[in-house]
PDB file of the backbone (N, CA, C, O) and the ligand in Angstrom, with CONECT records:
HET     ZN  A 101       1
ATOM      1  N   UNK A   1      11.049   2.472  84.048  1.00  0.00           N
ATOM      2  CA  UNK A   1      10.339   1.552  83.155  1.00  0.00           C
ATOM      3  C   UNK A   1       8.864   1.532  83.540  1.00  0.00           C
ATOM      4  O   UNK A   1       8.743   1.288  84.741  1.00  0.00           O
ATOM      5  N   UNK A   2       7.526   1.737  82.814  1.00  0.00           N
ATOM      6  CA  UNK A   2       6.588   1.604  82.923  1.00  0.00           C
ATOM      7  C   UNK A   2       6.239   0.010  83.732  1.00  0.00           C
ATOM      8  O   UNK A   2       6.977  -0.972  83.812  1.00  0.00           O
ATOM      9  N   UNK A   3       5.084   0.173  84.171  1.00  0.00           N
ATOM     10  CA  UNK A   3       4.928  -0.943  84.720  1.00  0.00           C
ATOM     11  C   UNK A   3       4.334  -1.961  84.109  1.00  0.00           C
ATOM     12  O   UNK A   3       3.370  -1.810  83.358  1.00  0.00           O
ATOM     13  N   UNK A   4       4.796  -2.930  84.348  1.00  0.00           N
ATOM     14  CA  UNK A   4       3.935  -4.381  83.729  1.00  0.00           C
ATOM     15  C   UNK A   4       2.732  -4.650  84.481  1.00  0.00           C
ATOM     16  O   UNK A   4       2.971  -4.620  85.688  1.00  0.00           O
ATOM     17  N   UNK A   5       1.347  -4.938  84.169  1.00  0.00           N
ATOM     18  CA  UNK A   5       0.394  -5.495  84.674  1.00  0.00           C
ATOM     19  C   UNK A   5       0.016  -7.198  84.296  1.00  0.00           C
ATOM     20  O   UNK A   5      -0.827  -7.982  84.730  1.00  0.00           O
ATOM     21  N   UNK A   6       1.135  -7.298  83.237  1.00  0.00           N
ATOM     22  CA  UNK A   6       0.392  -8.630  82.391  1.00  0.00           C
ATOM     23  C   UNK A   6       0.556  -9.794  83.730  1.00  0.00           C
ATOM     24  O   UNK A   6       1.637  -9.912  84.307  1.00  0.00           O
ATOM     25  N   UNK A   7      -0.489 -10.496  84.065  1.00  0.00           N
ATOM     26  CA  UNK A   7      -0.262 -11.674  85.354  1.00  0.00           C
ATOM     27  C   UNK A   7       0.714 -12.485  84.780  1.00  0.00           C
ATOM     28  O   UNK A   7       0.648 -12.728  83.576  1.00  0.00           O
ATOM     29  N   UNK A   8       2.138 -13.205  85.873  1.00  0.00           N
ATOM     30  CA  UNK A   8       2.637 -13.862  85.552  1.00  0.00           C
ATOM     31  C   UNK A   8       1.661 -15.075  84.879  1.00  0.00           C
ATOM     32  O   UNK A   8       2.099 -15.864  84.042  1.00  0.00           O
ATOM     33  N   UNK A   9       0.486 -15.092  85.303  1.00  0.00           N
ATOM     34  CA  UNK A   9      -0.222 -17.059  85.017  1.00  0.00           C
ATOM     35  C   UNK A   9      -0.121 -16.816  83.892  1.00  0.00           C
ATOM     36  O   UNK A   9      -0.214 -17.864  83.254  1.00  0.00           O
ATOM     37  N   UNK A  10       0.032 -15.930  83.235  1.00  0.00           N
ATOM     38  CA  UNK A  10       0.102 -15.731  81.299  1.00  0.00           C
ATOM     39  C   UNK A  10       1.371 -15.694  80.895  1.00  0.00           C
ATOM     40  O   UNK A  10       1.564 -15.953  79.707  1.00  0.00           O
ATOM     41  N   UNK A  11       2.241 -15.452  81.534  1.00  0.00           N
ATOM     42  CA  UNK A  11       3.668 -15.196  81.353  1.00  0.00           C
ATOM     43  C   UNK A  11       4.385 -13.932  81.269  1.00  0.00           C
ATOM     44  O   UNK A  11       5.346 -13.695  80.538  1.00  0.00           O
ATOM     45  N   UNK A  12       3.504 -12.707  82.553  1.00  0.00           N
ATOM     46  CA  UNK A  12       4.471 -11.591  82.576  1.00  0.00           C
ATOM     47  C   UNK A  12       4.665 -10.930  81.369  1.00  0.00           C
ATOM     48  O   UNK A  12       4.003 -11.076  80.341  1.00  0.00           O
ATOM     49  N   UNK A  13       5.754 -10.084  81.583  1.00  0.00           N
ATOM     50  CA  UNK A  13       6.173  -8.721  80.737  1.00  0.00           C
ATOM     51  C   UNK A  13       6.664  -9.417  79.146  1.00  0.00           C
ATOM     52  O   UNK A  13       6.601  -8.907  78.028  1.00  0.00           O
ATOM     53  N   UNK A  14       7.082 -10.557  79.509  1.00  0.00           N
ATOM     54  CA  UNK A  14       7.531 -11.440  78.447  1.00  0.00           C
ATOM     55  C   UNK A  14       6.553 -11.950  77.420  1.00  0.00           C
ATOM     56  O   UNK A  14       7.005 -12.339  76.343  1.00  0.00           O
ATOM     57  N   UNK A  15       5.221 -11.986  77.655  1.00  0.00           N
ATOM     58  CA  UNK A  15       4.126 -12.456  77.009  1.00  0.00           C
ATOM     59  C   UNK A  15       3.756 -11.577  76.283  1.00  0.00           C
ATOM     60  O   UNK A  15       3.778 -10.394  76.621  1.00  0.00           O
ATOM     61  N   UNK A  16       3.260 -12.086  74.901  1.00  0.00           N
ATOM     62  CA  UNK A  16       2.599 -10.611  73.915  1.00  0.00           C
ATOM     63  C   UNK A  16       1.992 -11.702  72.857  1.00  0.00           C
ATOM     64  O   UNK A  16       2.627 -12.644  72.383  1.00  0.00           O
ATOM     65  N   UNK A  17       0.638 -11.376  72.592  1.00  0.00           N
ATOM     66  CA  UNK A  17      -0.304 -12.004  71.866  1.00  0.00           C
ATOM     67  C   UNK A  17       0.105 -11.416  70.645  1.00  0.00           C
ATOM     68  O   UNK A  17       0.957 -10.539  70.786  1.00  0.00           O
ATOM     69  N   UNK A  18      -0.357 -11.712  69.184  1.00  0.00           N
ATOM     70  CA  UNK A  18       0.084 -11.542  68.268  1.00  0.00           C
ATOM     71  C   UNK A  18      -0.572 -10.289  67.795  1.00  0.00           C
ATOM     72  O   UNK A  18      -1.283  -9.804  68.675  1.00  0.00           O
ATOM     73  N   UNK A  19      -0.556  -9.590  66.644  1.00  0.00           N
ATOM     74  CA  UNK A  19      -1.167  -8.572  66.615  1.00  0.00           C
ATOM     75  C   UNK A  19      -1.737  -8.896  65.701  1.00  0.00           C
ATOM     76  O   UNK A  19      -1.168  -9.626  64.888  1.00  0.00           O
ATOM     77  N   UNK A  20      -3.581  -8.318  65.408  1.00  0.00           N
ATOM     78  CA  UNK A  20      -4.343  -9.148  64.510  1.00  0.00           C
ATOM     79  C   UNK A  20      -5.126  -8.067  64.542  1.00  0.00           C
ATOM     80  O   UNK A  20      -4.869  -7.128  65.295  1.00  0.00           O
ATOM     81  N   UNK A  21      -6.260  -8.075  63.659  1.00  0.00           N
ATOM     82  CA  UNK A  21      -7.260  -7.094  63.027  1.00  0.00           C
ATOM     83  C   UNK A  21      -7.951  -6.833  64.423  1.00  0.00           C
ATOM     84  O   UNK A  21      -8.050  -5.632  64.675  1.00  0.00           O
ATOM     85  N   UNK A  22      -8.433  -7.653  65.354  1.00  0.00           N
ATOM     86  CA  UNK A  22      -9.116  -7.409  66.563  1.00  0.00           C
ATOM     87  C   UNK A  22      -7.659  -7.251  67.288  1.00  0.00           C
ATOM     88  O   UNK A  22      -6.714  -8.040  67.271  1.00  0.00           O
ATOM     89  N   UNK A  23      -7.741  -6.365  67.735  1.00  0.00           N
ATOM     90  CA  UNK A  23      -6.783  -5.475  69.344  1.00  0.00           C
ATOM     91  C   UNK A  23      -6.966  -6.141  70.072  1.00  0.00           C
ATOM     92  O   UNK A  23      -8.106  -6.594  70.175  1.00  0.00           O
ATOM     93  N   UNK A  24      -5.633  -6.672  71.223  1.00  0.00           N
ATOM     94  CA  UNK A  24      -6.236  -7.576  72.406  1.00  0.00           C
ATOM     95  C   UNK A  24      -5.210  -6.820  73.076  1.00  0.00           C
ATOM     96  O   UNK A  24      -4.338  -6.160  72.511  1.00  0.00           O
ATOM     97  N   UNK A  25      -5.389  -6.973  74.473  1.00  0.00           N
ATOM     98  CA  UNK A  25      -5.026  -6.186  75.692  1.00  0.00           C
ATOM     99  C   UNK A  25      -4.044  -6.521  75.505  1.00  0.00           C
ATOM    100  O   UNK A  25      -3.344  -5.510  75.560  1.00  0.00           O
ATOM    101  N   UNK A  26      -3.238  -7.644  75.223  1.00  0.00           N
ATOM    102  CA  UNK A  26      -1.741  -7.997  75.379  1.00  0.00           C
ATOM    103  C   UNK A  26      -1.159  -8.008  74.310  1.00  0.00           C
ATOM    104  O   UNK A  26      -0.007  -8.408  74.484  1.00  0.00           O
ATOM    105  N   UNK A  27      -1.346  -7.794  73.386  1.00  0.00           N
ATOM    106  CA  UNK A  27      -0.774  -7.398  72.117  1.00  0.00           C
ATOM    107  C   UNK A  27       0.618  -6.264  72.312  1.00  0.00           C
ATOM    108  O   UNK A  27       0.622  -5.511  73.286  1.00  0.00           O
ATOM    109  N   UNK A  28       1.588  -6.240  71.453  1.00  0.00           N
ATOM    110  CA  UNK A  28       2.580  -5.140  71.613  1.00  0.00           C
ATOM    111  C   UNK A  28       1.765  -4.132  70.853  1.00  0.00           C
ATOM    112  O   UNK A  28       0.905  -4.029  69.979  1.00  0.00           O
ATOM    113  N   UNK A  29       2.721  -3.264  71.901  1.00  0.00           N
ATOM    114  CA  UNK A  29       2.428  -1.374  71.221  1.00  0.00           C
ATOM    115  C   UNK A  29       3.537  -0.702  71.372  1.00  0.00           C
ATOM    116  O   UNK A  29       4.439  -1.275  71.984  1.00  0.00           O
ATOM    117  N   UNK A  30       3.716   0.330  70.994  1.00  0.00           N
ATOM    118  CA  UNK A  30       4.841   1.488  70.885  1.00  0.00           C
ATOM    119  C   UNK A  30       4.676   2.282  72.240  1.00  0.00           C
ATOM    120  O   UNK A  30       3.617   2.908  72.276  1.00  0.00           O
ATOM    121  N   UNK A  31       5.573   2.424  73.512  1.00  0.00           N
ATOM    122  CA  UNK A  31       5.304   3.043  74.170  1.00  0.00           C
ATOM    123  C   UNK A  31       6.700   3.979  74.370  1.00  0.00           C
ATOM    124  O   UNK A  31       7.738   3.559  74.882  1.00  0.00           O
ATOM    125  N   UNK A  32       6.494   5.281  73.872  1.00  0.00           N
ATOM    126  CA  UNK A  32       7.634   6.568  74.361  1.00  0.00           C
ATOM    127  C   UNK A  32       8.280   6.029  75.894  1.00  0.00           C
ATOM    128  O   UNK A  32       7.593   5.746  76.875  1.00  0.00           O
ATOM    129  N   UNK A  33       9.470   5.985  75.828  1.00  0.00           N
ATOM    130  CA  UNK A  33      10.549   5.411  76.977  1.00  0.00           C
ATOM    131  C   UNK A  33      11.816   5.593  76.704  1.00  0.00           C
ATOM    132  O   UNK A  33      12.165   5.358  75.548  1.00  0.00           O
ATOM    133  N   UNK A  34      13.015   6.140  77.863  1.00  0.00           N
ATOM    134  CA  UNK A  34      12.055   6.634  79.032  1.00  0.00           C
ATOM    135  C   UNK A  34      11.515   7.750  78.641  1.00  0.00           C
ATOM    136  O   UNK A  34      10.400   7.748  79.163  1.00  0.00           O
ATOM    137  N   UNK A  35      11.701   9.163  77.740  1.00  0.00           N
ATOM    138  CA  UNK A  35      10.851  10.349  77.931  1.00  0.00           C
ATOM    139  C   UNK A  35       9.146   9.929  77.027  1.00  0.00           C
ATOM    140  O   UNK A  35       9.048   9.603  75.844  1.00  0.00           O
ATOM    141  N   UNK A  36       8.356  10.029  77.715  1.00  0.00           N
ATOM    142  CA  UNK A  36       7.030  10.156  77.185  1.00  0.00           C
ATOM    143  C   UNK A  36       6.629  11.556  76.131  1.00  0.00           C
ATOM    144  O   UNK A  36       7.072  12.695  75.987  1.00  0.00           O
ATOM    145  N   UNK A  37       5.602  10.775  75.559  1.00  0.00           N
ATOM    146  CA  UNK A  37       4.763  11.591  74.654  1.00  0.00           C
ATOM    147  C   UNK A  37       4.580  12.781  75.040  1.00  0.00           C
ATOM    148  O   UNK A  37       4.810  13.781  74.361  1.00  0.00           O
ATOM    149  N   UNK A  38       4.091  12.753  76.323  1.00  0.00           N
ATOM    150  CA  UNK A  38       3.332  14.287  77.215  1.00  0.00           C
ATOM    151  C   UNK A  38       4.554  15.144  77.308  1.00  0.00           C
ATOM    152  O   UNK A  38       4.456  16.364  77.176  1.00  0.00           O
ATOM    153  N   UNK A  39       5.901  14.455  77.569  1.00  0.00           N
ATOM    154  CA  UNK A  39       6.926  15.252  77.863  1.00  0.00           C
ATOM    155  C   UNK A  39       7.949  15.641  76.793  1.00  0.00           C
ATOM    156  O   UNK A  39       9.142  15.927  76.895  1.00  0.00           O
ATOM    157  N   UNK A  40       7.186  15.573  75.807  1.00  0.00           N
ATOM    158  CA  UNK A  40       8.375  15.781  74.785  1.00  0.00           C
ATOM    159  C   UNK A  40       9.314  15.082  73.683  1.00  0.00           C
ATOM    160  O   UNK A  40      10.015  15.492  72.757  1.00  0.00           O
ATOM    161  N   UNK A  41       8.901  13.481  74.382  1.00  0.00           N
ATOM    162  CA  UNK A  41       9.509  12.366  73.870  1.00  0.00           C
ATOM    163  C   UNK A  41       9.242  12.031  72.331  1.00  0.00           C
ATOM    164  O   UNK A  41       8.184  12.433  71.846  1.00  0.00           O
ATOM    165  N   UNK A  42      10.175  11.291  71.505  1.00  0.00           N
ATOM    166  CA  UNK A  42       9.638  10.876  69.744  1.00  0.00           C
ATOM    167  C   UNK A  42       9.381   9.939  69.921  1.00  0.00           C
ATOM    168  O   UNK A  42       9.122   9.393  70.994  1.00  0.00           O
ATOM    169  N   UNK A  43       9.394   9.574  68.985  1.00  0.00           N
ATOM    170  CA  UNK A  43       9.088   8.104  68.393  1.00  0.00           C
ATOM    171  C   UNK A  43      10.306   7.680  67.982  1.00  0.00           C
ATOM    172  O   UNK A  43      10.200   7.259  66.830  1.00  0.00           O
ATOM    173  N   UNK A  44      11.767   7.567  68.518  1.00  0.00           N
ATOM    174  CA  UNK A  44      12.923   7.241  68.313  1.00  0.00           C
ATOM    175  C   UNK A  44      13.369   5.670  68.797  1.00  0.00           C
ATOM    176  O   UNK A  44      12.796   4.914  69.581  1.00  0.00           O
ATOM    177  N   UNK A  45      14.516   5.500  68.081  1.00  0.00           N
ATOM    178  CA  UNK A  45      14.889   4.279  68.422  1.00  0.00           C
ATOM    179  C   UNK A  45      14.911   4.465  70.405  1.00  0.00           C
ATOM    180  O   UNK A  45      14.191   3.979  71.277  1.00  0.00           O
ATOM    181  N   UNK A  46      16.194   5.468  70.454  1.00  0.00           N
ATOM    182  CA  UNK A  46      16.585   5.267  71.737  1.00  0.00           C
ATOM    183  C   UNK A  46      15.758   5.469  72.982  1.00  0.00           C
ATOM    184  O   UNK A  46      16.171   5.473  74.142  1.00  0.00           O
ATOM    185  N   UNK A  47      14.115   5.693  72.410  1.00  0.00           N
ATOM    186  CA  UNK A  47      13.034   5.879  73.305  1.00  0.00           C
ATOM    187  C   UNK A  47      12.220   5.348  72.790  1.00  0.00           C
ATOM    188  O   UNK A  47      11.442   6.011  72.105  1.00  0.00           O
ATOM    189  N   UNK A  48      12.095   4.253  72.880  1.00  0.00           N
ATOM    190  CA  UNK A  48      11.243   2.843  72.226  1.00  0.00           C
ATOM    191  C   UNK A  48      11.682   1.855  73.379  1.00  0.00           C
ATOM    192  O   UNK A  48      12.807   1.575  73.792  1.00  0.00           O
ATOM    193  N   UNK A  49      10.290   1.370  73.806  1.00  0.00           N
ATOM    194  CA  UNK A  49       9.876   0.075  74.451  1.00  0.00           C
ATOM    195  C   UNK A  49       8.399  -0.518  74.109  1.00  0.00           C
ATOM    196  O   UNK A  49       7.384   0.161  73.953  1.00  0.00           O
ATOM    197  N   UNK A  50       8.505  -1.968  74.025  1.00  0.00           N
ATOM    198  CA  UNK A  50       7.190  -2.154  73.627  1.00  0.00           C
ATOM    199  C   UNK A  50       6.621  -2.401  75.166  1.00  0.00           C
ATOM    200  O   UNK A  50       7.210  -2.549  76.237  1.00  0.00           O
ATOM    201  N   UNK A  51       5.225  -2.382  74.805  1.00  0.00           N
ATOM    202  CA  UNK A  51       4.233  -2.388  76.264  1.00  0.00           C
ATOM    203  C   UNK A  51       3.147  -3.420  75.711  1.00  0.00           C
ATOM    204  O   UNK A  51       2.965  -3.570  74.502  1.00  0.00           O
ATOM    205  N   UNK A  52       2.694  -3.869  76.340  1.00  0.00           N
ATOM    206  CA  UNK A  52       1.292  -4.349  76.274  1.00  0.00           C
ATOM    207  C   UNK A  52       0.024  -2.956  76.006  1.00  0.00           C
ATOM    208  O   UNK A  52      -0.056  -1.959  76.724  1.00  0.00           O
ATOM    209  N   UNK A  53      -0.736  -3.214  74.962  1.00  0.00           N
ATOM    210  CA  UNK A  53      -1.518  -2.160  74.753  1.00  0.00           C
ATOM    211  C   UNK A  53      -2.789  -2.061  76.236  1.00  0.00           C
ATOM    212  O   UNK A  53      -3.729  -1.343  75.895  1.00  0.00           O
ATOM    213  N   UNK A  54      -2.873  -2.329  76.944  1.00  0.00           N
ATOM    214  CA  UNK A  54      -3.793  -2.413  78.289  1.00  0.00           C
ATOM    215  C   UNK A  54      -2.712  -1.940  79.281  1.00  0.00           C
ATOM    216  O   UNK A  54      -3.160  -1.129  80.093  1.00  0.00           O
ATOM    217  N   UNK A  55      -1.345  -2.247  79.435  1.00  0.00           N
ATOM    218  CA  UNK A  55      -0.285  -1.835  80.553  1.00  0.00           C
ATOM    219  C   UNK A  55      -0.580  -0.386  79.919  1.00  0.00           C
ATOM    220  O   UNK A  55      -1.204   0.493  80.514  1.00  0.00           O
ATOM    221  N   UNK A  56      -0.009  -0.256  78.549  1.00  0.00           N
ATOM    222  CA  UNK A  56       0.276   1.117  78.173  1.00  0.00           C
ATOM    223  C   UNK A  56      -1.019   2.258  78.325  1.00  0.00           C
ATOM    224  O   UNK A  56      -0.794   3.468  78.333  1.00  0.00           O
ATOM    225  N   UNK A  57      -2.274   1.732  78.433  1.00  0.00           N
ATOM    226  CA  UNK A  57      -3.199   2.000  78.808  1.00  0.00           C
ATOM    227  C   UNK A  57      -3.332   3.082  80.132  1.00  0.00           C
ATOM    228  O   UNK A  57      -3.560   4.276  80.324  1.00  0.00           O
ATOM    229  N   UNK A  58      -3.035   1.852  80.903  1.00  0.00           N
ATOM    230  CA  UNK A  58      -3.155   1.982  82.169  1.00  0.00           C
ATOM    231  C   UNK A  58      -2.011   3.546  82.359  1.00  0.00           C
ATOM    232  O   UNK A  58      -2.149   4.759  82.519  1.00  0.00           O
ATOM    233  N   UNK A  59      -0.937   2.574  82.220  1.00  0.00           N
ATOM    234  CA  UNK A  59       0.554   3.841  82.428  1.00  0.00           C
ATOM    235  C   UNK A  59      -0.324   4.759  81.950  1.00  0.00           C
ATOM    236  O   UNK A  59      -0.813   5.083  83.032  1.00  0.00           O
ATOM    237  N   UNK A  60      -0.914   5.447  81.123  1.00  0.00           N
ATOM    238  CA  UNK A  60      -1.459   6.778  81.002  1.00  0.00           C
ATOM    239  C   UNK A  60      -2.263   6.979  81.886  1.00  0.00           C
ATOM    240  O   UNK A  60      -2.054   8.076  82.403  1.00  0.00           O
ATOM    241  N   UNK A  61      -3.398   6.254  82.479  1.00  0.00           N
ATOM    242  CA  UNK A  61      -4.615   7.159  82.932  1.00  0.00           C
ATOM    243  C   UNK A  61      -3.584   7.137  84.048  1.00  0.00           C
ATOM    244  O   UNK A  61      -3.416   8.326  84.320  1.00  0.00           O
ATOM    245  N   UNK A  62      -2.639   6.247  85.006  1.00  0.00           N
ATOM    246  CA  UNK A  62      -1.866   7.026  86.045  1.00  0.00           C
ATOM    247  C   UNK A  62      -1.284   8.602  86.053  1.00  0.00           C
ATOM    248  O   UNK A  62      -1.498   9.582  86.765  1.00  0.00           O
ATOM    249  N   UNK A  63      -0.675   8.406  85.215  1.00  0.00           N
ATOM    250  CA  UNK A  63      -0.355  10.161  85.122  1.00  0.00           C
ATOM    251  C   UNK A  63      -1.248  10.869  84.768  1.00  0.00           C
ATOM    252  O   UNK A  63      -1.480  11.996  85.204  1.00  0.00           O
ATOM    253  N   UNK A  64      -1.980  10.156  83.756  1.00  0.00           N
ATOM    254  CA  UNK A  64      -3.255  12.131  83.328  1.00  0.00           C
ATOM    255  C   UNK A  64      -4.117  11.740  84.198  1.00  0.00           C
ATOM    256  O   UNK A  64      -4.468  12.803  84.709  1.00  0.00           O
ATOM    257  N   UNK A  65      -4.730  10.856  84.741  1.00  0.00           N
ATOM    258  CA  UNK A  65      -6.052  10.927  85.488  1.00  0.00           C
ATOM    259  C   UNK A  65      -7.392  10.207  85.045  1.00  0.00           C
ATOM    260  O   UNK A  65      -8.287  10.152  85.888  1.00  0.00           O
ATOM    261  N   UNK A  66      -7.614   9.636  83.764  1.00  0.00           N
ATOM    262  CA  UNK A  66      -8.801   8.863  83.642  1.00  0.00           C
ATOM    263  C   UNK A  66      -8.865   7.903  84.739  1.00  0.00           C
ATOM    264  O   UNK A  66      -7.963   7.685  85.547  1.00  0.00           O
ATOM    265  N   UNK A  67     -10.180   7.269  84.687  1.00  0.00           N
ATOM    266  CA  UNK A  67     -10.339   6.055  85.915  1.00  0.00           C
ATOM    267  C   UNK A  67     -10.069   4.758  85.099  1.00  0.00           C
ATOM    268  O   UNK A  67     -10.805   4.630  84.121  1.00  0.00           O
ATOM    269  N   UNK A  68      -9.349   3.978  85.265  1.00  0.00           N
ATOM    270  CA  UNK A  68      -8.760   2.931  85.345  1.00  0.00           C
ATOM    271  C   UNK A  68      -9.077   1.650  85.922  1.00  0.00           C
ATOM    272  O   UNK A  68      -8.479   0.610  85.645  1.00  0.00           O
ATOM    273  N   UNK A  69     -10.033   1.756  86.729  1.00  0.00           N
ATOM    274  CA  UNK A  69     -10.567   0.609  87.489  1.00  0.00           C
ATOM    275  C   UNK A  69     -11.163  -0.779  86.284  1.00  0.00           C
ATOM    276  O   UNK A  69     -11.040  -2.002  86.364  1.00  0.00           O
ATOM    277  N   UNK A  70     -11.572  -0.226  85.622  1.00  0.00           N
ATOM    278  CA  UNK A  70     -12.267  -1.330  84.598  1.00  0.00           C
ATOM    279  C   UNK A  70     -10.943  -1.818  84.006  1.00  0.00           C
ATOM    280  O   UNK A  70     -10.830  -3.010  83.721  1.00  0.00           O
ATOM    281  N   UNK A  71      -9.990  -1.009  83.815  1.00  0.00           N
ATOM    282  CA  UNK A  71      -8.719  -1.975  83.226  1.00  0.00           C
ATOM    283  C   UNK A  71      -8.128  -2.886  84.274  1.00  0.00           C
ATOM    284  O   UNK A  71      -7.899  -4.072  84.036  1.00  0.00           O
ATOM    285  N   UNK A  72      -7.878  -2.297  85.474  1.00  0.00           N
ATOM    286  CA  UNK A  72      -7.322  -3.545  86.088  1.00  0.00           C
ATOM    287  C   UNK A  72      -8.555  -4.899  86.476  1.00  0.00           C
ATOM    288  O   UNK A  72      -8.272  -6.042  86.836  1.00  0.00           O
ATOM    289  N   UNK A  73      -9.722  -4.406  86.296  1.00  0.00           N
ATOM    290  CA  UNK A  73     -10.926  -5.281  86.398  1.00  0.00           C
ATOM    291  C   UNK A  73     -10.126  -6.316  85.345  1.00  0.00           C
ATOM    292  O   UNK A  73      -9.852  -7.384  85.893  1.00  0.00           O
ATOM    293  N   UNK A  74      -9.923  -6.271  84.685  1.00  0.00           N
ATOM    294  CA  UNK A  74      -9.491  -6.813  82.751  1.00  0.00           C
ATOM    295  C   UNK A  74      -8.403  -7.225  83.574  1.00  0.00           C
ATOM    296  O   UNK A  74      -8.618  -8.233  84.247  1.00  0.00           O
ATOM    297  N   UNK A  75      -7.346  -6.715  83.674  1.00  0.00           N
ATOM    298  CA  UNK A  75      -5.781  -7.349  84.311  1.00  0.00           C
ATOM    299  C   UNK A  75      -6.259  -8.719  85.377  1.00  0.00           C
ATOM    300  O   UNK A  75      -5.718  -9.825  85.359  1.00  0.00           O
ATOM    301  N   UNK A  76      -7.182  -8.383  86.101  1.00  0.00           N
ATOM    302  CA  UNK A  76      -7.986  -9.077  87.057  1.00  0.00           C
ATOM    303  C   UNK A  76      -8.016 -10.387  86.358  1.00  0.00           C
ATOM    304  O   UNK A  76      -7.299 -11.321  86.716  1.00  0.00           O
ATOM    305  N   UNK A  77      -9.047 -10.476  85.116  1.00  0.00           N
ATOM    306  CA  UNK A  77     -10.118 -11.140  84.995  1.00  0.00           C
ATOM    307  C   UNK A  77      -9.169 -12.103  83.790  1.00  0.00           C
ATOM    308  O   UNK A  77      -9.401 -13.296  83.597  1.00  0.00           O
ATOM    309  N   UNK A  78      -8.223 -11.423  83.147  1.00  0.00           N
ATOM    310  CA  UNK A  78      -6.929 -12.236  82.558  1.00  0.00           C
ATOM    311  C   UNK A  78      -6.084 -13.400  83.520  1.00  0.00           C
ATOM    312  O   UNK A  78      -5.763 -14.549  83.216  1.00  0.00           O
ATOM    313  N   UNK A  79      -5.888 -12.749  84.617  1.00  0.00           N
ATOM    314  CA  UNK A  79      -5.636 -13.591  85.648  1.00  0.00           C
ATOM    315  C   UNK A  79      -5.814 -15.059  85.920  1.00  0.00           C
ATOM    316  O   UNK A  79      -5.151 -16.093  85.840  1.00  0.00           O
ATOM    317  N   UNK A  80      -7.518 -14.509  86.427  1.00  0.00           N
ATOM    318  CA  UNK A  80      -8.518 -15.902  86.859  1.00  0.00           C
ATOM    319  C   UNK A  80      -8.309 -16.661  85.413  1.00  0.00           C
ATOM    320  O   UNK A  80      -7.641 -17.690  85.512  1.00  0.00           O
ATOM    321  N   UNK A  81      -8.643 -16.422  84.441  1.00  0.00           N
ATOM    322  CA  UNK A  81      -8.779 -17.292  82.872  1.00  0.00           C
ATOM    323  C   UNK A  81      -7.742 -17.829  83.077  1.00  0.00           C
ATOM    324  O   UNK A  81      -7.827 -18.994  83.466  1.00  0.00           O
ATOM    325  N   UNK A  82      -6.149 -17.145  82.887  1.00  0.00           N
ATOM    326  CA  UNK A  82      -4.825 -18.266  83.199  1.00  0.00           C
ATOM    327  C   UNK A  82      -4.840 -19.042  84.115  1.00  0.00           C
ATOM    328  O   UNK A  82      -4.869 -20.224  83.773  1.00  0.00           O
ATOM    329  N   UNK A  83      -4.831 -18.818  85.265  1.00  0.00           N
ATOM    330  CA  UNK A  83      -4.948 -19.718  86.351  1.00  0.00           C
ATOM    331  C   UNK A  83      -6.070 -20.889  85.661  1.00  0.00           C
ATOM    332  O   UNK A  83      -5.552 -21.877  85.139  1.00  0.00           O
ATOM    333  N   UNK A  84      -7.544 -20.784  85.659  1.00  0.00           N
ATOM    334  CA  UNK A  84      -8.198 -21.663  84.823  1.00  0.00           C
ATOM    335  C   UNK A  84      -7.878 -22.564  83.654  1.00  0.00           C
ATOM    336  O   UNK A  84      -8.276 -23.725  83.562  1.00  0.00           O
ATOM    337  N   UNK A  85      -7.166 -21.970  82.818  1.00  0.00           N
ATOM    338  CA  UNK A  85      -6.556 -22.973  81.563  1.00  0.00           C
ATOM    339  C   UNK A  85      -5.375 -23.562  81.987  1.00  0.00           C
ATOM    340  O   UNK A  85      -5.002 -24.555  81.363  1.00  0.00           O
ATOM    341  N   UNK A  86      -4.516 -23.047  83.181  1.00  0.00           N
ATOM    342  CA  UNK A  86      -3.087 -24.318  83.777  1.00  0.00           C
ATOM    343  C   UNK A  86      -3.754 -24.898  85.033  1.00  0.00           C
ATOM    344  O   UNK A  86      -3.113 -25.154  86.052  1.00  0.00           O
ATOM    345  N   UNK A  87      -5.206 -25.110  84.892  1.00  0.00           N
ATOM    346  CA  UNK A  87      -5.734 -26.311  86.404  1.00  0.00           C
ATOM    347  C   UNK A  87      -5.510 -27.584  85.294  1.00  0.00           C
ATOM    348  O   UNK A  87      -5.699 -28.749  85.644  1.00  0.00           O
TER     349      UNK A  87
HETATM  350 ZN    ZN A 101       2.549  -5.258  80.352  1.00  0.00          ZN2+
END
């Protein structure tokens, strides 16, 4: 299973913002599971999981190699904001 980044203070793998004309990091997306895109995988029922569009993000630049640091900066900075709105 790909990994979750969403911070529990938001509510974890379980949390998904709605999907709206502006894209938000936690929004659902279509992510190939378990065989991926790169490997061959469809767009099938029995390889369908939704992801957070920023997890699903991420899960890629791990395997191909982009730098990633500014996304978990974002995973980061989602964080501090939850923690801030349940003080
Ligand atoms: Zn996630």
């Amino acid at each position: 299973m790909p990994e979750c980044f969403c911070p529990e203070e938001l509510g974890g793998a379980c949390y998904f913002e709605p999907v709206t004309a502006e894209s938000s990091d936690w929004m659902p997306t279509h992510e190939h599971f378990p065989r991926s895109k790169r490997e061959g995988g469809h767009r099938d029922l029995d390889n369908t999981v939704l992801a957070h569009r920023l997890c699903n993000r991420i899960d890629y630049s791990i395997s191909s190699g982009p730098p990633y640091a500014k996304d978990l900066a974002r995973v980061k900075a989602a964080r501090e904001r939850a923690i801030q709105d349940n003080i």
